[in-house]
Backbone bond lengths (Angstrom), bond angles and torsions (degrees), N, CA, C in turn:
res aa  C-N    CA-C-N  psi(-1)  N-CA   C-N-CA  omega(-1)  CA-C   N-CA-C  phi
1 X - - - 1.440 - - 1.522 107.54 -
2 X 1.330 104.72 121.24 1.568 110.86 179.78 1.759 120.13 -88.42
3 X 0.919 123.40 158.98 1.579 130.08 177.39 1.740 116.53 -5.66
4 X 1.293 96.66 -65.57 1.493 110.01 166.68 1.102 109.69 -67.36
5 X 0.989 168.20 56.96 1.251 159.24 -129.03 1.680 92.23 152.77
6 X 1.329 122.23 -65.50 1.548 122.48 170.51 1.283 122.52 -79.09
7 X 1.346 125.66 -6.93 1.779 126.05 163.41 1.469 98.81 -85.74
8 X 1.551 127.24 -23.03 1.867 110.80 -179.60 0.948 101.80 -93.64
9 X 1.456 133.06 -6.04 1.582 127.58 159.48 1.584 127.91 -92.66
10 X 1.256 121.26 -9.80 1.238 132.27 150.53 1.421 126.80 -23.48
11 X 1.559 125.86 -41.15 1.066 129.84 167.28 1.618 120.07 -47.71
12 X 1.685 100.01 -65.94 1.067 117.33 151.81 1.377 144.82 -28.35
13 X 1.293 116.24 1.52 1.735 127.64 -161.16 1.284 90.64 -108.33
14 X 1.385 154.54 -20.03 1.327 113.73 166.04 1.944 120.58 -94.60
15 X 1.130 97.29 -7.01 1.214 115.46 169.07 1.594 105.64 -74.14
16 X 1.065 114.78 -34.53 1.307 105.15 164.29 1.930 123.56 -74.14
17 X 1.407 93.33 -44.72 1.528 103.99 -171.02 1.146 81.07 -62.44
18 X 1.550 150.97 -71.27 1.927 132.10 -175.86 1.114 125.97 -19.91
19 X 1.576 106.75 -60.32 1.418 118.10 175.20 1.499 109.66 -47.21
20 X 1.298 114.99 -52.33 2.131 105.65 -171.68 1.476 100.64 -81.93
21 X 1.213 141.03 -3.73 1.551 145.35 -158.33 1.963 73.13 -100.56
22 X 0.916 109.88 -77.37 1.637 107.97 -165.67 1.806 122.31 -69.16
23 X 1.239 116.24 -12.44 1.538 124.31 156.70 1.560 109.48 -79.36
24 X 1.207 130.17 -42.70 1.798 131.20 162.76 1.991 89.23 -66.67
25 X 0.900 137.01 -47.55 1.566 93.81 -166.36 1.639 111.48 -80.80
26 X 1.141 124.80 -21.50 1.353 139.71 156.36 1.395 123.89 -49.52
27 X 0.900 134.84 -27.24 1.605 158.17 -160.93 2.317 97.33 -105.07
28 X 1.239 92.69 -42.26 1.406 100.35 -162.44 1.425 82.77 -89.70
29 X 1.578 135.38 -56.26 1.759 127.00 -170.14 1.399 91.03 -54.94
30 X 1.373 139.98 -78.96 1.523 135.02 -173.98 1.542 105.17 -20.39
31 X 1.280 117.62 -48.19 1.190 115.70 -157.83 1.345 116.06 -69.01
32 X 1.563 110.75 -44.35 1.481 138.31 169.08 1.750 106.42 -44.16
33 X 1.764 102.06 -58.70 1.836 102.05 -169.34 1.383 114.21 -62.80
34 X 1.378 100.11 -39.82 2.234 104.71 173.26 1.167 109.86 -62.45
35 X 1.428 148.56 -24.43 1.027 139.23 -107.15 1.929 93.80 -105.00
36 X 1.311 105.25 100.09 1.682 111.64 -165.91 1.691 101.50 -33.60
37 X 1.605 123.65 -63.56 1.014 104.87 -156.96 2.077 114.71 -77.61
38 X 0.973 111.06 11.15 1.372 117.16 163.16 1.448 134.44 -86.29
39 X 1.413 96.40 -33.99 1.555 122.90 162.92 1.902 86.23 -56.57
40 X 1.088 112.20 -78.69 1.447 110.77 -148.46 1.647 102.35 -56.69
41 X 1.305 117.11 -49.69 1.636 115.78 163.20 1.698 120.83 -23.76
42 X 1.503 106.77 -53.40 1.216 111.63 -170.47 1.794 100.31 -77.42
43 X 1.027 115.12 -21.25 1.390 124.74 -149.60 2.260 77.91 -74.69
44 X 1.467 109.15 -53.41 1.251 121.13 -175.57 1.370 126.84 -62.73
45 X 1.680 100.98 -30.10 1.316 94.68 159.75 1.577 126.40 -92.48
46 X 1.049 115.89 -22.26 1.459 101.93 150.17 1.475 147.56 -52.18
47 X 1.752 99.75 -27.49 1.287 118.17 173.19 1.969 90.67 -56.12
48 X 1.248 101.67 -73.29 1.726 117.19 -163.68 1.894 103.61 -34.84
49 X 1.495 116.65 -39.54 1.361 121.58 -171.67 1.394 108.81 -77.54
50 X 1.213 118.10 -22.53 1.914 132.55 177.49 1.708 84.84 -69.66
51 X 1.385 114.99 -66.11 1.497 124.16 -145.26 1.552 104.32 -68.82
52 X 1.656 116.55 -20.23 1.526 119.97 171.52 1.115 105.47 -110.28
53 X 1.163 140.42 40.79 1.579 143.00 142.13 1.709 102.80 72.52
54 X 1.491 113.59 21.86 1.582 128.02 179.86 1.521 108.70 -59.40
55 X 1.239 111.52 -48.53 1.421 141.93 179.05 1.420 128.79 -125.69
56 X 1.184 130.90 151.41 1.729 137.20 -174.54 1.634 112.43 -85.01
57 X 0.902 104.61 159.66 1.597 112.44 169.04 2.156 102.45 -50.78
58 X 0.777 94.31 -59.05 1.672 101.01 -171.49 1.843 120.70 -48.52
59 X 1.341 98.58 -41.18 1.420 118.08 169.58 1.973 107.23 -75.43
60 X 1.167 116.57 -58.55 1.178 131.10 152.45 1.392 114.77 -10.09
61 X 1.408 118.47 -60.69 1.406 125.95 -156.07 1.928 102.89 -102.00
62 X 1.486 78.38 -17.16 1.811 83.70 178.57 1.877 107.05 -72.57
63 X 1.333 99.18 -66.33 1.451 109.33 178.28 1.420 126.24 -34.77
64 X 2.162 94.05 -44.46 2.023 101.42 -174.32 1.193 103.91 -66.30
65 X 1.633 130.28 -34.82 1.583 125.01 -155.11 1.192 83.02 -85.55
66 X 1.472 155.60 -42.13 1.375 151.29 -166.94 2.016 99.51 -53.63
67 X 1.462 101.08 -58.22 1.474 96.80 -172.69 1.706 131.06 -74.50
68 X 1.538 90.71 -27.80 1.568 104.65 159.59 1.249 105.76 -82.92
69 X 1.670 158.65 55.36 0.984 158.77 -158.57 1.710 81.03 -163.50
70 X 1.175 123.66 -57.35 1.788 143.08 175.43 1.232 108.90 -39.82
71 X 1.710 103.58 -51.56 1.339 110.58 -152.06 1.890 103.52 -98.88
72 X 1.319 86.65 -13.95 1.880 92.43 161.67 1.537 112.26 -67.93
73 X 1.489 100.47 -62.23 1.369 109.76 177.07 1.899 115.95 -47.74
74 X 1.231 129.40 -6.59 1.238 142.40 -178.78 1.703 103.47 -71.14
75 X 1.493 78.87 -70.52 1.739 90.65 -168.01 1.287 96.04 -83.81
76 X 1.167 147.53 -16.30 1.679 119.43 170.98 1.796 109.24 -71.93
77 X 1.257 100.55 -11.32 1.886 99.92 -168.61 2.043 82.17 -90.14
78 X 1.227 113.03 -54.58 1.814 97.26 179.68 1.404 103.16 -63.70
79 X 1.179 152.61 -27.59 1.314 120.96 163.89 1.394 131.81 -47.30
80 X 1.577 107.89 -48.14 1.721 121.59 178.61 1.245 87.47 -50.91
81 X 1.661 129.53 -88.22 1.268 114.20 -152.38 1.393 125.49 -41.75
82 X 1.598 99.29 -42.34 1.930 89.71 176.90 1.306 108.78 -57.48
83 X 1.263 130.78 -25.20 1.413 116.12 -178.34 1.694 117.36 -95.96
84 X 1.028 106.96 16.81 1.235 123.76 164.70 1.750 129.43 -85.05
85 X 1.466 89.78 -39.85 1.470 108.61 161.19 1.199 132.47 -71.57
């Protein structure tokens, strides 16, 4: 796309700059929810909220299979890539 081509798209430039402003913050939250050692953080503070009567066994067991469900999803996404390579 030549000159003219980038002054009739000009309009278009913050609609664009949104678009990469909100794929980088999306890209970085993904990054945050996989992120093994956060999984395991949360994994610890939940242990601590079971162990001070914060929460029940039932809620407890809801939350861990939720984060080990995370932390599956971790290592099945590093497997693809190694096998990508």
């Amino acid at each position: 796309m030549g000159l003219i081509g980038e002054i009739l798209m000009l309009p278009a430039a913050p609609l664009r700059g949104a678009g990469w402003v909100l794929r980088q913050v999306v890209a970085e939250a993904e990054r945050q929810y996989y992120d093994p050692s956060a999984i395991q953080r949360e994994l610890q503070e939940l242990s601590r909220q079971l162990d001070e009567g914060l929460i029940g066994e039932e809620e407890f067991d809801r939350r861990e299979d939720e984060l080990l469900d995370r932390l599956q999803a971790v290592q099945e996404r590093r497997r693809q890539d190694q096998g990508e390579y």
